[in-house]
N, C-alpha and C positions, 0 to 999 in steps of 0.2 A: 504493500500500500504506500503510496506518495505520499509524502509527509505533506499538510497543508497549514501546518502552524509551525511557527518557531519554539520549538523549548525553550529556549534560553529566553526570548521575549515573555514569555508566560511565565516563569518562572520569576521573572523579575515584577512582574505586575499583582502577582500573590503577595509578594512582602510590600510595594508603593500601597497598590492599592486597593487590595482586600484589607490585611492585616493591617496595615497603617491608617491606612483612609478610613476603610467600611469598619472595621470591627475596635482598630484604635485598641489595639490589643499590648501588653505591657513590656517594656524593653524586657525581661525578662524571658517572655515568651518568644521573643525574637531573635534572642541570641539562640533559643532551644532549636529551634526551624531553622536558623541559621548552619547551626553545625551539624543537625539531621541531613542536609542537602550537601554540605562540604563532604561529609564521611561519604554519603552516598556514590558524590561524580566520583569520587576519588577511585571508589567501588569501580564504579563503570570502566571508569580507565583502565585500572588494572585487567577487568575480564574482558572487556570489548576490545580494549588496543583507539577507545578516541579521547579525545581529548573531552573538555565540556563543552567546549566550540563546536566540535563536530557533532554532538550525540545530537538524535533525531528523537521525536516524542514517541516513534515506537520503540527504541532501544529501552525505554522505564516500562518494563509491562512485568506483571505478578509473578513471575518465575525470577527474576530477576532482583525486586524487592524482598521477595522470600531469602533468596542464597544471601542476598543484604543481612538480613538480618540473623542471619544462620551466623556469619560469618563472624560478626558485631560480639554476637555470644563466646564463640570461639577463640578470637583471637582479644580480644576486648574483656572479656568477661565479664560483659554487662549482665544485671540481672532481670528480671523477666518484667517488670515493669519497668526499668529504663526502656526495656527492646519494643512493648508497648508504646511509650512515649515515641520512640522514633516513629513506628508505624503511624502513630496519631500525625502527624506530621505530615506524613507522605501522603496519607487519605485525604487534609485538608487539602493539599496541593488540586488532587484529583477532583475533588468535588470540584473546584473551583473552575477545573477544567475540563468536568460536563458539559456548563455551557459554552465554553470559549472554543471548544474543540470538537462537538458532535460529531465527525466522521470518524472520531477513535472509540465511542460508546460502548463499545463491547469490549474490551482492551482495558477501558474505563472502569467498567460495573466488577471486570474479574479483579481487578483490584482493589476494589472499594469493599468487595465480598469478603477479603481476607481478616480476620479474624484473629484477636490480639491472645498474646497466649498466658493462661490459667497460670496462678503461682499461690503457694500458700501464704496464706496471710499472719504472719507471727505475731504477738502481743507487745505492744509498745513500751518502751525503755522508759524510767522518768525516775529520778532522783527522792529517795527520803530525805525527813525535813535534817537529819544528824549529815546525811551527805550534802544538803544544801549550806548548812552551815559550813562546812568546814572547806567548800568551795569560795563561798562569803570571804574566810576568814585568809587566803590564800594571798591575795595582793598586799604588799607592802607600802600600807598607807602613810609612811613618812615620806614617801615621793608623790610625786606630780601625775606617776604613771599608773602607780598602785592607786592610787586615788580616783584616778579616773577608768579604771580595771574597775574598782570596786564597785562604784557607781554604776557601771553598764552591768555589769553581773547581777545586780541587785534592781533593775530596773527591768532585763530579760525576766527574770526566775517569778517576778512578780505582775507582770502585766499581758507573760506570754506573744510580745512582738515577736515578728519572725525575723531574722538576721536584716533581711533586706530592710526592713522596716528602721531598726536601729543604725544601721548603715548609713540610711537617708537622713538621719532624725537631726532634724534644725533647734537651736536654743528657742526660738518662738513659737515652735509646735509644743512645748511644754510649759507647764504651770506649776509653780509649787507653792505657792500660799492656798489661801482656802479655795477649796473644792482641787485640790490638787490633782491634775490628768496629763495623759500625753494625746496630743492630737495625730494621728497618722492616716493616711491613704495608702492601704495597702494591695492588698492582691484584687485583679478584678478591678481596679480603681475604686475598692471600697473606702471610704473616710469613717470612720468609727474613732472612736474617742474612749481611753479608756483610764479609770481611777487608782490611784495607788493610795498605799497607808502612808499615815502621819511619819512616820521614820524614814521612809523610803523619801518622802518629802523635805525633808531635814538632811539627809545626804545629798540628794541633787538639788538643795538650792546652798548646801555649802559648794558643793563642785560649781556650780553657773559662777562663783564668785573669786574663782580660782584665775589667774593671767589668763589671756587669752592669747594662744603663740598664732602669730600671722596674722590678728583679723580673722581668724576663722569663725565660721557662722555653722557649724556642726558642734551640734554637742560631745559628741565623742571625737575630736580633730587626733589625726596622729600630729607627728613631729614636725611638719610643715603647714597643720594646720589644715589639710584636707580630711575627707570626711575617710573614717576607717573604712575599707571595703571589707565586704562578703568574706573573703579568705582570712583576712588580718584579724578579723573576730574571732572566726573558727580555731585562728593560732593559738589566741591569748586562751581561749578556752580550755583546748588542749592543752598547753601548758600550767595553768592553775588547775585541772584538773589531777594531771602529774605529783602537782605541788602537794594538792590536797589529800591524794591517797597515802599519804606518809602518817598522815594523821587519823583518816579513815580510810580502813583496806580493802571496806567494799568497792571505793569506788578504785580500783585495779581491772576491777571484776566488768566494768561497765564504758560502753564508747560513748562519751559524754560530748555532745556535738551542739550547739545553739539551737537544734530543734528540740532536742532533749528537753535542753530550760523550757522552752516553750510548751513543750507535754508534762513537765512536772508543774507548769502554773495552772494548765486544765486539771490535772489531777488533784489539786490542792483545791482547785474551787469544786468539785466532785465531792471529794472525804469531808467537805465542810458542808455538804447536803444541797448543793448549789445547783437546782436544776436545769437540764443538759440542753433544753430554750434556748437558756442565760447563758451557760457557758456557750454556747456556739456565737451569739452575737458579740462575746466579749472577744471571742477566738479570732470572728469573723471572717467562720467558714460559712461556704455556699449553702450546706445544708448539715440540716441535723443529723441527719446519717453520721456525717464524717466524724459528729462525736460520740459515738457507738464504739467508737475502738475503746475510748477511756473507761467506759462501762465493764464492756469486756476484759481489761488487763486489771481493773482494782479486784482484788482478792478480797481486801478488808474490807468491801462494800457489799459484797458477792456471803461472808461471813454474816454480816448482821443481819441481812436477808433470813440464811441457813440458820440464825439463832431464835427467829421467829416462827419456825415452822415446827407443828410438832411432830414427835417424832415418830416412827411406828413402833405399834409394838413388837417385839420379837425378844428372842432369849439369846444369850450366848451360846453357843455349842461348846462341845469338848469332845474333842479328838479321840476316838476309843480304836482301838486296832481291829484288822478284820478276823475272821479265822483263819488259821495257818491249812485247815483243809480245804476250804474254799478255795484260797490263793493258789493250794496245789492241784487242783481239777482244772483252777482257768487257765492254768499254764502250761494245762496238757494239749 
């Protein structure tokens, strides 16, 4: 079949002006689609022998996609919902070019057909309050740095932002006198607003009054006063985390990552009877669903439950041997 669209034209018009323009979808998602389609040509190259210049819109077809991501697993070790994600990616692409492309429709549908693949769902990680603490207690607040460590540790673990969020987070998105809150837009370009306690307000309006290196307008500035990235975070985390297992050994036991903090803040508005509405708006997840995992990994809530219910009746047994003639008939 004669190609009658450009790839590479289509391709570029999915991220201008689907994903930018029409859906105004989050840099975050962009860089995801981004590198789903990098890895991809890359792919192609190596199996077809073209360049990305050269490849034709029939060279992406289901067979092709599939070894993609066979491959991703293989050599990548990605796990079964990353390999998902990519495909999520790939199908947007295709839908998009339903309409832009009708004379590949069949080519189109076998791919859109494909099917993201099942993985077991394991119970979520999230820190005790003795491990929280001695997370807390891990930055060395005689410095500038530790102090400003302390403060984001304590502002994660307690209002549940997700990295990105604290990453972006401006001095005037927060407040710490009365009605003390951080203001953010997060995933989805949701704006939600959310409150912290008296202490946690008393720490970060000591740090807002701390120099300001560079004019920076980030609450959390590194060394030149830009805002910490996504990675820089996850560092300082891992590292006080390190710090912290010296003093409690559980956490050796646990991969303690910025989303962690963030699942140990739902868990803590959980154990305090906080119902799972309230926790998802303060999460500012899509839906209630997604706070179903928290449900599912508390044990000690799953406990008071089980202490409520009574219980049946039955007796203890006790073990009595069988006959020795018995045993020698069955064994004949």
């Amino acid at each position: 079949m004669k190609s009658t669209v450009s790839f590479q034209a289509l391709l570029q018009r999915v991220f201008t002006d689907r994903l930018m323009q029409q859906r105004q979808v989050s840099a975050h998602t962009i860089s995801s689609y981004r590198d789903t389609f990098r890895l991809l040509l890359r792919y192609a190259h190596e199996r077809l022998h073209k360049t990305p210049d050269q490849l034709a819109f029939e060279d992406i077809d289901a067979p092709l996609v599939a070894a993609f991501l066979n491959d991703l697993e293989k050599t990548r070790h990605i796990s079964a919902r990353t390999r998902n994600l990519r495909l999520t990616a790939i199908r947007s692409f295709f839908r998009y070019a339903a309409f832009e492309a009708p004379a590949y429709s069949a080519q189109i549908q076998r791919l859109l057909a494909m099917h993201g693949k099942r993985h077991h769902r394991t119970l979520i990680r999230f820190l005790t309050r003795p491990e929280v603490d001695a997370l807390l207690a891990a930055p060395d607040q005689s410095t500038w740095y530790g102090r400003r460590d302390h403060a984001l540790l304590l502002l994660a673990v307690e209002t549940g932002l997700r990295v990105s969020e604290i990453s972006g987070l401006n001095r005037e998105k927060i407040t710490v006198t009365a009605g003390a809150h951080v203001d953010v837009t997060g995933k989805g370009r949701k704006q939600r607003v959310t409150p912290f306690c008296k202490r946690t307000a008393r720490v970060l309006r000591a740090w807002t009054k701390e120099p300001i290196k560079c004019n920076a307008t980030a609450l959390f500035p590194n060394a030149k006063g830009g805002s910490l990235s996504s990675d820089a975070i996850q560092r300082l985390v891992k590292k006080y985390t390190a710090m912290a297992s010296r003093k409690c050994p559980s956490l050796k036991k646990k991969h303690v990552t910025p989303h962690v903090l963030r699942r140990t803040a739902a868990m803590e508005l959980l154990q305090a009877g906080t119902d799972p509405f309230n926790i998802a708006l303060w999460m500012g997840h899509e839906s209630v669903q997604t706070t179903q995992i928290y449900l599912d990994a508390n044990l000690e809530l799953k406990e008071k439950v089980l202490a409520k219910v009574r219980p049946h009746n039955s007796k203890t047994g006790r073990y009595r041997p069988g006959s020795k003639l018995t045993a020698f008939l069955a064994s004949l």
